[in-house]
N, C-alpha and C positions, 0 to 999 in steps of 0.2 A: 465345275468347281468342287464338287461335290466329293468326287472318284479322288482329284489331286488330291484334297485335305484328307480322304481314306489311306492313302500313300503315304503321305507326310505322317501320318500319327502311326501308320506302322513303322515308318522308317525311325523317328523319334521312341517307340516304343523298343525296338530294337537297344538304341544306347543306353535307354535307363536300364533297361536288366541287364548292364552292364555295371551301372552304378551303384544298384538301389541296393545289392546285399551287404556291401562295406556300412553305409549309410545305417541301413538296421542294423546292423550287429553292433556300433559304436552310438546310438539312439535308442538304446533296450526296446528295437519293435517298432519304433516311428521315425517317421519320413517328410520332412516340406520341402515339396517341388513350387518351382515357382514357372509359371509358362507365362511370356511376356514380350512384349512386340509391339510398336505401333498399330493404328486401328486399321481392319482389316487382312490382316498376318494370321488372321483363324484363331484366335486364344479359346474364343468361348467352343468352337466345333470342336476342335480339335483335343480341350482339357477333357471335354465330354466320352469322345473317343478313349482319350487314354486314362480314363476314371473304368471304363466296361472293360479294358485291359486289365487293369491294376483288377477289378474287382472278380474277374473270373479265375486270377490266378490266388483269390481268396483274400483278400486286403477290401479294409472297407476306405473308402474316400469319402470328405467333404471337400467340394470344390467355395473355395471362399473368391467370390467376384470384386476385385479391389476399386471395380465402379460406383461401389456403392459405399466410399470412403471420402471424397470432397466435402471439405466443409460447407458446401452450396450444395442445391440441387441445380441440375444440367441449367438450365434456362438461367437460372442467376449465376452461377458458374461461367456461362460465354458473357457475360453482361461485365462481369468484373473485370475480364481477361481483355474485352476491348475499353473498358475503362481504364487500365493499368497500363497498354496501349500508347493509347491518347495522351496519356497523362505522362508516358515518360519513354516511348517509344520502344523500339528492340530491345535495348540494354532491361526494360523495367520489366517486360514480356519475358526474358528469361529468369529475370529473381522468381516472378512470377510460378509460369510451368513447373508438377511435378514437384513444388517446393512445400516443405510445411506452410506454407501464407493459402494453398491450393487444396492440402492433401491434409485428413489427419492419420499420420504414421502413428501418433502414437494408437489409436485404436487400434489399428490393425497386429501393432507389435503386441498388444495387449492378449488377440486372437489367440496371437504364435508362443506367449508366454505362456499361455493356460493350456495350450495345446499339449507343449514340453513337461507342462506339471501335470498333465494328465487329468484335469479336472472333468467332469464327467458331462456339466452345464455351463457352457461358453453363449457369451452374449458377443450375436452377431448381426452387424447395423445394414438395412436395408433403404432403396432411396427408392420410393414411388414418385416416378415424373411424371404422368400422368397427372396424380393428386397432388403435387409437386412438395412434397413433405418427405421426411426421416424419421424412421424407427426403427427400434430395437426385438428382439426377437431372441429368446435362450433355446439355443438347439441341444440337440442329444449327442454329445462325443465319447461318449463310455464304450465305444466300441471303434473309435474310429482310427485307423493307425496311419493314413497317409492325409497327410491336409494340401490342397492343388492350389496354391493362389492362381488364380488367372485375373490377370492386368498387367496394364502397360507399363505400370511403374514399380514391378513383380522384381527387379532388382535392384533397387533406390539404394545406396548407401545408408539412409536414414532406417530403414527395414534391421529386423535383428536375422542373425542367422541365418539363411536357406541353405539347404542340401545340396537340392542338383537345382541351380538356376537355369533354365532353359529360353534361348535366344530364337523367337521367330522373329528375323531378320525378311526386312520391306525397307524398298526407298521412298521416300517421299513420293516419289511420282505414281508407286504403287499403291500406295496408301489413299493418294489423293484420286482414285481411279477406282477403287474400290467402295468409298464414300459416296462418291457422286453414283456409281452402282444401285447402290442401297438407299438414296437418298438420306444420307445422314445427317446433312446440313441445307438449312433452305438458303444456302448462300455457298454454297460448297467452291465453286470456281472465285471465289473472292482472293485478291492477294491476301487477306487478314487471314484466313483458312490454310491457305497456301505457307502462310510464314508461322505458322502455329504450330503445322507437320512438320517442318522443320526445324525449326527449335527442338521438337519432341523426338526428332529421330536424330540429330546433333547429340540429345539427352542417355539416347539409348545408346549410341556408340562408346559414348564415354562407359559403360557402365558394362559395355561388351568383354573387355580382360577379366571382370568375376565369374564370367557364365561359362556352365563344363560342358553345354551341348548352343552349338549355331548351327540354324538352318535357314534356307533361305524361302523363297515361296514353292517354287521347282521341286522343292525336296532335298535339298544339293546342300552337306553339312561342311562347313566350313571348322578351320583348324583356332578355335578361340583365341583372341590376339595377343593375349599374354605370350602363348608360347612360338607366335611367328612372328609379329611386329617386325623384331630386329633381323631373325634369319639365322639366332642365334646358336641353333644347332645345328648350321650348315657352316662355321667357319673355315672347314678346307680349304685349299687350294683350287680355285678356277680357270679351265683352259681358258682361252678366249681369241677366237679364230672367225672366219668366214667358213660356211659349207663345203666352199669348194679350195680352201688354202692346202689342205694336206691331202693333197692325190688325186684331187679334181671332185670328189662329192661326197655327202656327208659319211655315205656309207665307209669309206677309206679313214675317215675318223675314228670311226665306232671300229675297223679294226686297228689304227692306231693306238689308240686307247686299250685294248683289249692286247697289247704287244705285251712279253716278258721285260722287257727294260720298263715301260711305262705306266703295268697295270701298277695302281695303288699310288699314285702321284697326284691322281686328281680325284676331285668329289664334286666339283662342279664345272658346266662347260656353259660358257656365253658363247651362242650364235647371231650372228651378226645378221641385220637383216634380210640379206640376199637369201635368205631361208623361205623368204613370202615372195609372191611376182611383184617386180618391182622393174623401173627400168632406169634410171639415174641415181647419183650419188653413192655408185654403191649399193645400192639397198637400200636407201632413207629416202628412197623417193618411190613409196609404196601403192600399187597399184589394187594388190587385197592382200589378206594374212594368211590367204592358202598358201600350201606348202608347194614351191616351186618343185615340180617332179623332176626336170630336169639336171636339179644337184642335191636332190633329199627327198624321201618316201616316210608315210607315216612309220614303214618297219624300223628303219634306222631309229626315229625314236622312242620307238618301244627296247630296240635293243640296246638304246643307251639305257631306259630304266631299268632292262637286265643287270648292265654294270653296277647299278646303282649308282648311274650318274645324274642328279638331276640340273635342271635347266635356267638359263638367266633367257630372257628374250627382248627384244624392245617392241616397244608401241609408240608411236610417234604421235603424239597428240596435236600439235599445231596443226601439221599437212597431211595433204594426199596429193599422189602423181596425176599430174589432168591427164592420165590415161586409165585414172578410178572409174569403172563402175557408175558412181555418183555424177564425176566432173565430167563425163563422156551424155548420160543423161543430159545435162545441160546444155549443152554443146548442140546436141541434135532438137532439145525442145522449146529450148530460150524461157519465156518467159513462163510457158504453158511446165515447165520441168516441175515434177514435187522434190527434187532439192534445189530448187533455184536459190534456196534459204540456206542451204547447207555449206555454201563456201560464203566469201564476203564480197558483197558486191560494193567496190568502194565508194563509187560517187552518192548507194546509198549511206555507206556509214560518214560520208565527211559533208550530207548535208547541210548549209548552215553553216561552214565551218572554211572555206574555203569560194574561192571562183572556178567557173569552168574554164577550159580551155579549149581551143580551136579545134586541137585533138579530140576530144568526148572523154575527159577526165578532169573533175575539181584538183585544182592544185589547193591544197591548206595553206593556211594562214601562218607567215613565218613565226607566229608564235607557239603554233603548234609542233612549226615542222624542226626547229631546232630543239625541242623537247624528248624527240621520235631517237629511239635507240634503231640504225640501219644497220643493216647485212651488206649492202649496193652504194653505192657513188648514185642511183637514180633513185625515181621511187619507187615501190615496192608494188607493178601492178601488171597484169598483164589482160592487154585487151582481147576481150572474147569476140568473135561475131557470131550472134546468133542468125536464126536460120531468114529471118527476116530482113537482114542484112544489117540491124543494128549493131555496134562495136560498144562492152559491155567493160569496162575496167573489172576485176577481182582482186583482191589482196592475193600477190605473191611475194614473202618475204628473202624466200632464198631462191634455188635455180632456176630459170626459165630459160625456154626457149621454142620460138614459133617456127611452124613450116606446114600454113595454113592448107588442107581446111584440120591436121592436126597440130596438137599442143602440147608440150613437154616443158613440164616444170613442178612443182611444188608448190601448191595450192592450199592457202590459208584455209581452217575451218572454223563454221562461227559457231564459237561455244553455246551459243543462246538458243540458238535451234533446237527441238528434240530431239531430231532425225539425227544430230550428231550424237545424240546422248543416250540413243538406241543404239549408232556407229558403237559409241566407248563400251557398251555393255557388252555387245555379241563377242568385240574383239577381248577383251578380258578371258570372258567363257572359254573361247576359241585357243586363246594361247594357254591357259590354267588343263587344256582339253592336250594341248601338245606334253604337258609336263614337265609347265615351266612354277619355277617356283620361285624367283627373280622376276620383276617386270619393270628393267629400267624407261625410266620415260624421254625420251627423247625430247629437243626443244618444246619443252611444256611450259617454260618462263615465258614465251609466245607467246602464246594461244590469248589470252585476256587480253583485250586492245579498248580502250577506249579513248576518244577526242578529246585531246589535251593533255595525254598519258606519256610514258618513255614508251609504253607497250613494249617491254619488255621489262619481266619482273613486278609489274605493276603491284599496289598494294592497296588494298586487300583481296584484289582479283585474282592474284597466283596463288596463295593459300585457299579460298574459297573453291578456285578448282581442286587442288589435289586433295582438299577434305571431300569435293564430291567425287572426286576417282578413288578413293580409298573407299568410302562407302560401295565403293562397287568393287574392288579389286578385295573385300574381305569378304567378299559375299562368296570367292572362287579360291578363298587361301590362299591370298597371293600376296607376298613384300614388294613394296613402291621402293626405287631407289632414283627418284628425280636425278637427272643429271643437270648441271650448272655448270659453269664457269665463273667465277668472279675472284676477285682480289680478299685476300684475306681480311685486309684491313675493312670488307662490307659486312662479315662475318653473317653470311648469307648462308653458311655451313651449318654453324649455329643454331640458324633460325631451322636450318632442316630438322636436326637433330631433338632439338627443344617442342617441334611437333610431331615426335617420335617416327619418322623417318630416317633409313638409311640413304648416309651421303659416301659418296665419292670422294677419297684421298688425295687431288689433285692436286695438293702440297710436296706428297713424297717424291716426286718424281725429281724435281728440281733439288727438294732439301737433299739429297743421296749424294747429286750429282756435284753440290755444296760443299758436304763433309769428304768427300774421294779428292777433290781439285784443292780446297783451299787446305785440307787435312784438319779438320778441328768436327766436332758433334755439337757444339753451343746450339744452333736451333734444331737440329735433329731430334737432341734431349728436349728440348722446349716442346715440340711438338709430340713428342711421345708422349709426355708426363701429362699433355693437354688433353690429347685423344683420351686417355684412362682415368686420368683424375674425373672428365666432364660426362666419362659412358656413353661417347660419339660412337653411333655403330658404322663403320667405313666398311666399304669396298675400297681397299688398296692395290697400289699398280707400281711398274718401271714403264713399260710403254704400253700402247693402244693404238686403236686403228686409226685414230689423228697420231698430234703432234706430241713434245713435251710441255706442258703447260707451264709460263714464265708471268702472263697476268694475274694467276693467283700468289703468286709469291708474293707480292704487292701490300706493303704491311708487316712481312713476316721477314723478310732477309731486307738488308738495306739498298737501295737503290742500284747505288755505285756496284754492289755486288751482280743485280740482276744483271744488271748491261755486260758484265764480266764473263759470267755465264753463259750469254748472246754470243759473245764474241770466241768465245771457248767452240762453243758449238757449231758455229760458221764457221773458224778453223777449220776442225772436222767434218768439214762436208754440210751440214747440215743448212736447208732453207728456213728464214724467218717466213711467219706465217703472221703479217701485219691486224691488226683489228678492222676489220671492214673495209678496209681500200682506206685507211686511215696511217698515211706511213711513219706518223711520232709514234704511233701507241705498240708498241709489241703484244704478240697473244700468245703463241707458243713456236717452237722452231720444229720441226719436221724433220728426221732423223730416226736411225734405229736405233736402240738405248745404247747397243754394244759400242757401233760408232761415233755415239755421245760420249764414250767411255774412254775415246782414242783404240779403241777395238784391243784394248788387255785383258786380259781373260782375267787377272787376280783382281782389278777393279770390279770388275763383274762379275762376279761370283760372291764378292763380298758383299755388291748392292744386292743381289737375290736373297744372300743371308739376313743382309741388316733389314730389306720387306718382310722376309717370312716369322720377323719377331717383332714385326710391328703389331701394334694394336690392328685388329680391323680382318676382312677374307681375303687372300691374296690375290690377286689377278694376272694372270701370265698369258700375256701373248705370246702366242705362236710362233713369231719369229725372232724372238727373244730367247724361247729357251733353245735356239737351235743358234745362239750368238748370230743372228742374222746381221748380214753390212749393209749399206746405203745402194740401192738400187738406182743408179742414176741413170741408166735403161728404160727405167720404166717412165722414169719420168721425163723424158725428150718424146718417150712415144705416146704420152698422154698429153702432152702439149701445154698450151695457157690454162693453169691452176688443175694442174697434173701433181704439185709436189706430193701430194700424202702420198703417191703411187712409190715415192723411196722405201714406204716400210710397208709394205703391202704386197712381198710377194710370194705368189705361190709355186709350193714345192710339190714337185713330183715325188713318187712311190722310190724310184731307186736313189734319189740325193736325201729321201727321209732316213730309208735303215744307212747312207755312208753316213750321214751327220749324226744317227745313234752310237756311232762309234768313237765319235769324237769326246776328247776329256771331260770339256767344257759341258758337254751337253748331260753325258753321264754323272758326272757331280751335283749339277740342277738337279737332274732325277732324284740324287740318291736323299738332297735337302728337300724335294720334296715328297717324298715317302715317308721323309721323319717329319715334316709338318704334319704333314695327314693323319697320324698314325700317332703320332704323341699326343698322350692325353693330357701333359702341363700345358696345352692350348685350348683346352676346353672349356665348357661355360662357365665360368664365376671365376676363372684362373685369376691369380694375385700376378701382378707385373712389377719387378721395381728395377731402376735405370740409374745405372752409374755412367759419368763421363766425367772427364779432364779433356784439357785442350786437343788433343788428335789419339785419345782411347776411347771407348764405350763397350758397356757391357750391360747387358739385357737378360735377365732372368726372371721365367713363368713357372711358376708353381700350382698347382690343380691335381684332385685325385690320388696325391701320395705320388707324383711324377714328379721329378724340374727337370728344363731345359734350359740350360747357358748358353750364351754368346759372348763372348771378349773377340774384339776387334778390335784393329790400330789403322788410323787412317793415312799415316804416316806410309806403313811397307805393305798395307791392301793385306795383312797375316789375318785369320780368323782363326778361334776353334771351338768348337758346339761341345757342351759335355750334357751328359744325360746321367739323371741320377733317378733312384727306386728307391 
């Protein structure tokens, strides 16, 4: 432990002499670092180290220990915290931590006052818990130029000023593993313990956007979340393809990318999961997150970070393919497997809650089961036989399929295990490790299930997840972009955005297709003025590797119109894509945009215009900028619930460079070089949006740049003007 913490405080000591001469030169000579982390995260080794640092490069230190600041000593301190507890549970437990009721700030601001006026005899308070008493103490600071807080609550808002606030970043779980180490607490594995760390490391997060240095325990510095949260210096344009759509493997991309028509179009590229061994759905039914060699090598993605392209990736947090690793364990050991805990063994989760059946699976109680948001017309299980020959229900919410003694499907994972929550960690690392800077979450409104739930979207269980995936995915600089589905009118977009997360635009797609058909911008405006007024950070699209999405309109266009839409787009070829074997609900129709578009190049070229001045990073599939049409080939030879295979297909090397030659495909280009490349789209850019009944016009202004659009929806005319 000893060597890591030598590591860490050089690698730490490294950034502050990055910091620390700005710092002095505008503090005539002084310095307050603050080094802060929940318990266990090294504050006190490691301040020590970097106090021998500071002092050999001739700066004298006092390291001020903000332990010795509770208005309790320790022992009546935990005595209060489970009094305040008891007496008014979680809610009362956080007024509680870290709060002036706990802490006294103002003493310590007092420190940091005297410090800045230079006084020469500072009174600094000490707690013997031993003799379980506080006292004071006048040190000598007439020579001291750097003051070190080290404590956990080293960047409290309540605190005055700090310099360089430094972030030793731990998760609860490591925290709590490090206690029980040391024997910190004679009750350390307690829930009360357990929910004290996290509160406290809840506490710390919040506090994480002021700190100019994050590390984690590894030593691994993370990007402070001010400035990556949104992703907002990655606005460009993102490809968004499979590995093997342009030429058969990623390598064919990276020279794609790297073509004279293309270079300077794109700044980011989404891979699709077929990037990891997977063997169903595509790629969403992941087998591990290594890099499938057979259509991508770790080279290609270095030479994408040559380009300076970086990466969107997914992590599927619900499932894994029962041909994981983990779900393959189980299979061969039954009940003896150490992840027998790692998927969901149903008949134990529905307990209680249901009768068995003849089969060897509890059917739930129809008060449960019409609660249950389904994927299937059945229930959501597939029987295991283990090796003993018992037959074993699991939660499987989407694909299956048996052909015993192997198993194909996508298998639910149970959040409450740790071993998944080891799973969630390595794969983070692993993908932050490929050079992704994107990590949408695939059905992650899953994953939370509990008896008598919709289990799906559940509440407070889908937030509670992605606040613990986010503590892990900021530990690797990495932006969360949950993906959903829902209806506007649930404004579950909202709730993304309002818990600073990026959400997904899966309103434009339809609103485009709105303004082009019926000629008018009334909710295009509505929605743009939404996006910017409310500081929603979207990923926006025309099409993806599903459908067009028609459930989220729901709320935002009127009824009558969606169905109009439907019906627009079945004209043209395109398949409805029903809600779960539910054939009143519509979800989205299936379709290439172009197709959608009645395949006129002036409609579509206008919707690529009217995206690339939308709020939000653009996202352009594949076979969109290549004006791709309806594949109805692919879809007879994929068979029953083959349709996504209409816009899913892949081009070869020689119909790539003919379709670069093509108008349509060229003028995408040349709008998107001026997106990437215009600085009126950069961060803090001012937006304002003019419309009348079938005009609109969209002007970004940023940096001493504007960019105009006027468009008529009436003759599909646009024209961009660029001003300096």
């Amino acid at each position: 432990m000893e060597v890591r913490r030598k590591k860490n405080s050089q690698v730490l000591w490294g950034e502050i002499k990055k910091l620390l001469p700005d710092v002095l030169e505008k503090n005539q000579g002084r310095a307050i670092l603050s080094l802060y982390g929940g318990s266990g995260a090294g504050k006190t080794w490691i301040s020590k180290e970097l106090a021998e640092y500071l002092e050999a490069e001739g700066f004298h230190v006092f390291i001020l220990a903000g332990d010795h600041y509770p208005h309790r000593v320790p022992r009546q301190n935990d005595t209060e915290r489970r009094r305040v507890y008891e007496c008014d549970g979680r809610k009362g437990l956080e007024k509680y931590l870290g709060t002036d009721k706990e802490i006294d700030y103002d003493a310590v601001n007092q420190v940091i006052t005297s410090f800045r006026e230079k006084k020469s005899q500072i009174t600094i308070r000490y707690i013997d818990s031993e003799k379980e008493k506080i006292y004071e103490k006048n040190e000598d600071f007439s020579e001291i130029d750097i003051l070190l807080l080290e404590w956990t609550h080293g960047n409290n808002e309540r605190l005055k000023k700090i310099d360089i606030p430094i972030y030793l970043r731990s998760t609860p779980e490591e925290t709590l593993r490090y206690r029980m180490e040391r024997n910190r607490d004679a009750d350390i594995d307690s829930p009360f313990t357990a929910l004290v760390l996290k509160i406290e490391q809840e506490l710390l997060e919040r506090q994480a956007p002021r700190a100019k240095i994050i590390m984690n325990l590894s030593g691994k510095l993370s990007i402070p979340i001010k400035e990556n949260q949104a992703y907002q210096d990655k606005n460009g344009p993102m490809l968004n393809a499979y590995p093997d759509s342009l030429g058969g493997k990623l390598s064919d991309i990276v020279t794609f990318l790297n073509e004279k028509e293309v270079k300077g179009a794109f700044q980011s590229f989404y891979i699709l999961p077929s990037l990891y061994h997977s063997d169903l759905d595509r790629g969403f039914s992941v087998i591990d997150y290594d890099i499938d060699e057979a259509v991508a090598t770790q080279k290609d993605l270095e030479e994408l970070k040559a380009l300076d392209i970086d990466l969107k990736l997914d992590f599927i947090l619900n499932h894994a393919s029962a041909q994981s690793p983990q779900f393959q364990n189980l299979v061969k050991y039954g009940e003896q497997s150490e992840y027998k805990d790692f998927f969901i063994n149903w008949n134990e989760f529905w307990k209680g809650y249901g009768d068995m059946t003849e089969e060897g699976f509890i059917k739930p109680e129809d008060k449960y089961l019409q609660k249950m948001f389904l994927r299937k017309p059945e229930l959501p299980i597939l029987m295991v036989q283990f090796p003993d020959g018992k037959k074993v229900p699991y939660w499987n919410t989407f694909y299956q399929e048996e052909r015993y003694p192997q198993y194909y499907g996508q298998m639910d994972l149970n959040i409450k295990s740790p071993l998944v929550w080891k799973f969630y960690n390595e794969t983070l690392e692993k993908l932050a490790g490929y050079g992704a800077g994107i990590v949408r979450l695939d059905a992650f409104a899953y994953a939370p299930k509990e008896p008598g739930e919709k289990n799906f979207l559940n509440e407070p269980g889908t937030w509670d997840l992605l606040s613990r995936i986010k503590e892990l995915a900021d530990l690797y600089g990495l932006t969360l972009l949950p993906e959903i589905h829902a209806s506007y009118s649930e404004g579950i977009y909202k709730k993304l955005a309002e818990k600073g997360y990026m959400t997904y635009d899966f309103f434009l797609p339809g609103l485009i297709i709105d303004a082009l058909e019926n000629h008018r911008t009334k909710y295009l405006e509505m929605w743009a003025k939404e996006v910017y007024r409310e500081k929603i950070q979207t990923v926006n699209m025309l099409g993806c590797h599903d459908g067009i999405p028609l459930l989220d309109l729901k709320g935002l266009l009127p009824e009558e119109d969606i169905q109009k839409l439907i019906e627009i787009l079945i004209a043209r070829g395109g398949y409805v894509k029903n809600l779960h074997g539910q054939k009143n609900i519509y979800y989205q129709v299936n379709t290439t945009y172009f197709s959608a578009l009645g395949e006129n190049e002036s409609k579509f070229l206008l919707a690529r215009a009217i995206q690339l001045f939308m709020p939000g990073k653009p996202q352009i599939w594949y076979l969109d900028l290549f004006a791709g049409k309806n594949d109805y080939d692919a879809v007879k030879k994929a068979g029953a619930g083959g349709h996504k295979e209409i816009n899913r297909t892949n081009l070869k090397k020689q119909e790539i460079q003919e379709l670069l030659q093509k108008d349509v495909v060229k003028n995408q280009l040349m709008l998107l070089k001026f997106r990437n490349s215009c600085k009126a789209f950069g961060i803090g850019a001012a937006m304002e949006i003019k419309a009348e009944e079938n005009w609109l016009k969209i002007t970004w202004e940023n940096a001493g740049e504007k960019a105009i659009l006027s468009a008529n929806m009436e003759d599909y005319q646009f024209e961009i003007k660029y001003e300096k």
